[in-house]
N, C-alpha and C positions, 0 to 999 in steps of 0.2 A: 419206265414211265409210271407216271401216278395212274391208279384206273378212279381216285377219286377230284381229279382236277377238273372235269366237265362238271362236275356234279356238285361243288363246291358252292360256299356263299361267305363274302368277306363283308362286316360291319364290325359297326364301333360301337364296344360295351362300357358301356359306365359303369363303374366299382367303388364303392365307397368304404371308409371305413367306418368302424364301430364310434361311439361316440365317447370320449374320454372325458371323467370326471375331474377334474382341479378342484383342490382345497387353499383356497388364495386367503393368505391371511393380514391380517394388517399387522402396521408395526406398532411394536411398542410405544405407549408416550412416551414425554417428557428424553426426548430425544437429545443430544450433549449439543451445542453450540456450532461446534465444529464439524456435523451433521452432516451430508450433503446430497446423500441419497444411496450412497454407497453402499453395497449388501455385497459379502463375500468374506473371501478371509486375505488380509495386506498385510505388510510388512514395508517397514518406512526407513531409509538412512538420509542421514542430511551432510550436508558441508556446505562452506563459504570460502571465498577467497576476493579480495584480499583479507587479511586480518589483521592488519598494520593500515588505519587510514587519519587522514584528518576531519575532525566535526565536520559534516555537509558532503561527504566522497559517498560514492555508491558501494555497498557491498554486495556482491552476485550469490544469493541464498539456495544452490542447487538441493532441488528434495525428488528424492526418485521412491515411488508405492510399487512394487512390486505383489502379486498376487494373480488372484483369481475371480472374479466377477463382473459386476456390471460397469467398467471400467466409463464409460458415458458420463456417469454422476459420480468419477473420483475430482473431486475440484483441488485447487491448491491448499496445501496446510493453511489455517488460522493464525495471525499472529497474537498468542492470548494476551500481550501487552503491549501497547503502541506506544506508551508515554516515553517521549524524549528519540520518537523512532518514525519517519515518514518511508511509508510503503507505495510501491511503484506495481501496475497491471502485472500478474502472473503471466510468463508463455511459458507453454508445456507443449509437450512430443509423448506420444504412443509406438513403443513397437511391442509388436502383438506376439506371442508364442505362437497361437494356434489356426485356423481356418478362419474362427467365427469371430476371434477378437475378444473371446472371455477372460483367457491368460492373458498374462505381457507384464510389461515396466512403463507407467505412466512418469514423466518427468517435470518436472517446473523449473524455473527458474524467477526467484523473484529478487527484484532491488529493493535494498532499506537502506537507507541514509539517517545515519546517526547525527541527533542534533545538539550532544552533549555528549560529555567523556562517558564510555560504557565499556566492561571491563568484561560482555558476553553478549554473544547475539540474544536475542528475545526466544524464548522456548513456543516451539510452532507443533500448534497439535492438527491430526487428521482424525475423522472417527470413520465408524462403520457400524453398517450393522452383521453381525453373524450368525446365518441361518441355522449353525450346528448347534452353538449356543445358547441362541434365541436370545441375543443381548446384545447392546450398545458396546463399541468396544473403542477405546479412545487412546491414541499412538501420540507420545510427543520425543521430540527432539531433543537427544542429548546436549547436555551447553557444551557448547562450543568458545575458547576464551580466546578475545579479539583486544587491540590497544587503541583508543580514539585519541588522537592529540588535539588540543584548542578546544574552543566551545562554550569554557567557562570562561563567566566574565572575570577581570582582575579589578577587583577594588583598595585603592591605592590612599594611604593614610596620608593628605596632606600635612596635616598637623606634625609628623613625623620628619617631612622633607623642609620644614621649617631654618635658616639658619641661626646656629648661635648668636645673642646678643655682641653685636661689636662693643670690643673694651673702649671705656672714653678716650683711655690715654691720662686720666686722672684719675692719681690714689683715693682712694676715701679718703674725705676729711674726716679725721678724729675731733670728736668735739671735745672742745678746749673750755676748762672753765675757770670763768673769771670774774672777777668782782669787782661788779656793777658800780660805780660812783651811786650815793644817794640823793646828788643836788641837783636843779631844776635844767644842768644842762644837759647831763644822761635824756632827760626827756625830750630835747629839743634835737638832738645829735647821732646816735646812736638807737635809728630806726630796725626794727625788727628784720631780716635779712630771710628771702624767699627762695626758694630751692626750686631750681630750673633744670627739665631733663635736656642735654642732648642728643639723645640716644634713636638714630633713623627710625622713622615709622615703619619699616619693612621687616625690624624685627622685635614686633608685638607682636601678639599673638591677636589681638585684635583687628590688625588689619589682614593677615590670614585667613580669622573666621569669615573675615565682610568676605574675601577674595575666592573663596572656597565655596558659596551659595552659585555662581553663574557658573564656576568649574563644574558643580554636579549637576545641574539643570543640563547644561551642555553636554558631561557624560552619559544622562539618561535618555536623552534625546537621539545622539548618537545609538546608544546601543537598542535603542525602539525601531532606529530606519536600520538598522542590519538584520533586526528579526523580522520586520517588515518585507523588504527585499529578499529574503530565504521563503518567507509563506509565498510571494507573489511568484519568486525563482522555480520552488516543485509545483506551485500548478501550472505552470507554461509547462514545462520539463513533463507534467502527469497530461496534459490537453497535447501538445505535440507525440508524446508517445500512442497516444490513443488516436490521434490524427494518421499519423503513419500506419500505425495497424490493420486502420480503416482503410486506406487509400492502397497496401496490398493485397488485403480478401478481398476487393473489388478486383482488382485485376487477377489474383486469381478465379475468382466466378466467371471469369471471360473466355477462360481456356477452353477448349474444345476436346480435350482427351480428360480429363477429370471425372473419375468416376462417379456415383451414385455418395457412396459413403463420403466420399471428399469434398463435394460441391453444397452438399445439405447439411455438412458440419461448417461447411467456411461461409454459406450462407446465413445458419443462426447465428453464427458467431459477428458476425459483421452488423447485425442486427442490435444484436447487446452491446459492441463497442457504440455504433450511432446515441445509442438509449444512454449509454451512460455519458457521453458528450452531448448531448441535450440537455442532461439533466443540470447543468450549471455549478452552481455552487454548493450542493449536496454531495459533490463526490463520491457517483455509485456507483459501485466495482459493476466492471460487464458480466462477472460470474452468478451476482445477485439478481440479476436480469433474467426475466420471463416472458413470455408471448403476451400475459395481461399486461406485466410491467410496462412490456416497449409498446404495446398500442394504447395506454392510456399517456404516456409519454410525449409520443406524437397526435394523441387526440386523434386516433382512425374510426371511420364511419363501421358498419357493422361488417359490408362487404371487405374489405381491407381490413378488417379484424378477423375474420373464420382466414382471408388467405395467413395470416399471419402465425394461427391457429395451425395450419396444414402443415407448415412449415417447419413449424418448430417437433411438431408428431412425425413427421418422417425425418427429420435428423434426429429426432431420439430412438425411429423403429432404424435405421439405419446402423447406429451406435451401438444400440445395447443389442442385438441380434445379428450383426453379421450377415444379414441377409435381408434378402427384401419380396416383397410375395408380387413387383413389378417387373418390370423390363432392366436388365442389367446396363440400362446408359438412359442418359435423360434427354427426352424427345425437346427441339428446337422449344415448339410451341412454351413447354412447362420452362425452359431455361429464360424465356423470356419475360415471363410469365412474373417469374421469382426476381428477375434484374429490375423490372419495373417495379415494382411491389418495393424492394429496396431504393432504390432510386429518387423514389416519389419520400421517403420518410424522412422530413425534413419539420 
């Protein structure tokens, strides 16, 4: 037996620890383009497939960053040249190496549709920054060579598809010479003789040129409604992709077993898709999207701006930390909370 168990007294000590200094430093300006907020040390490989298509086909640009840090803000590579290239919303997949989510392999996948013969993908850069280096450090893509068939226009020499002058069927006349009588009846008789063509109008070269003015009016016309139809084609194709995206982070926000980190990522995210289908005819990637972006977007009053504020702060402490200093599931209340808040942004 204990002889000190009558004589005992059980409470609760608070202990704290000492207070730790940080030396939090900013980053460097003048930061590369391709910037994203990325701090760590990555490594970048790319591929595409197919590599045989025709002008206007999708090519699927897989790009996987492997490394170590705050994988949160690795966003998809830049395409540093767009001309003759229409690019489609990045999706990307995280599997993590370690507990917290610092490690892993982030992955993209993005579509470019060549809109002209191009004999290599576009060279796509990523940056970082590197705390060991204390420097911007900028990763681009090996070229990769692809074949585009079609695209370019054919411009077709009418003047060339002309046909030869039909022969009359009469030799030249050799002119014949002969000596003129000099009495008043030469003058009366023997009128001056007028040379007449009979040679079809179809082959002048005159009636060609006139025929050739409505031919090109007609082929530029034509070829303005097929680029037309291609510009109006990828924004349905870019507004329904963004559509669908939308219409599954809503149902998944619905699920009932979805963690903290899963629900607060598929929530911002669903957010910036809205904000960049709002935006209309500016075309804004949902990756360029921010909590000020998407409330001044939708024009939110102040309250509906801090929730939006909340939101986006706990799926980035959720993200970049692996951890959370809350409750590991998210209470009905806040789930509803966050669906309304979405719901309402119209």
């Amino acid at each position: 037996s204990n002889p000190f168990a009558q004589i005992g007294e059980r409470r609760d000590v608070e202990i704290r620890s000492e207070p730790v200094q940080l030396d939090v430093k900013p980053l460097p300006p003048n930061a590369p383009p391709s910037f994203s907020g990325a701090i760590g040390n990555f490594a970048m490989a790319t591929d595409a497939k197919p590599k045989s298509v025709q002008a206007g086909d999708p090519i699927t640009v897989t790009t996987s960053i492997a490394g170590r840090g705050n994988f949160d803000r690795v966003n998809a590579p830049v395409v540093e040249d767009e001309r003759g290239w229409h690019k489609y919303p990045p999706s990307s997949k995280f599997k993590q190496d370690d507990e917290v989510g610092i490690s892993g392999t982030k992955t993209f996948e993005t579509v470019l549709s060549p809109n002209e013969k191009k004999q290599a993908l576009p060279v796509l850069a990523f940056s970082y920054f590197d705390p060991a280096k204390e420097q911007y450090v900028t990763l681009r893509s090996e070229p990769i060579a692809i074949t585009v068939q079609g695209g370019a226009a054919v411009s077709q020499n009418v003047a060339a598809s002309q046909p030869a002058p039909a022969p009359t069927g009469r030799p030249p006349t050799a002119a014949v010479a002969t000596s003129k009588p000099q009495d008043i009846l030469y003058q009366l008789t023997d009128r001056g003789r007028t040379t007449e063509s009979f040679v079809p109008i179809y082959t002048r070269r005159v009636f060609w040129a006139a025929q050739s003015i409505p031919l090109l009016a007609l082929l530029s016309f034509s070829i303005w409604k097929i680029r037309r139809t291609k510009i109006n084609n990828r924004e349905a194709r870019r507004i329904a992709a963004l559509q669908h995206e939308a219409a599954e982070l809503m149902h998944k926000l619905r699920r009932k077993n979805a963690t903290p980190q899963e629900y607060y990522a598929e929530a911002s995210r669903v957010v910036r898709v809205k904000a960049a289908l709002a935006s209309g005819s500016r075309e804004v990637e949902p990756n360029m999207v921010n909590a000020e972006t998407a409330a001044d977007t939708f024009k939110l009053d102040d309250n509906s701006r801090d929730q939006l504020r909340r939101l986006f702060e706990q799926s980035d402490e959720w993200q970049y930390s692996g951890a959370h200093n809350g409750p590991g599931r998210i209470s009905p209340e806040n789930r509803r909370e966050v669906l309304d808040l979405i719901e309402n942004l119209k």
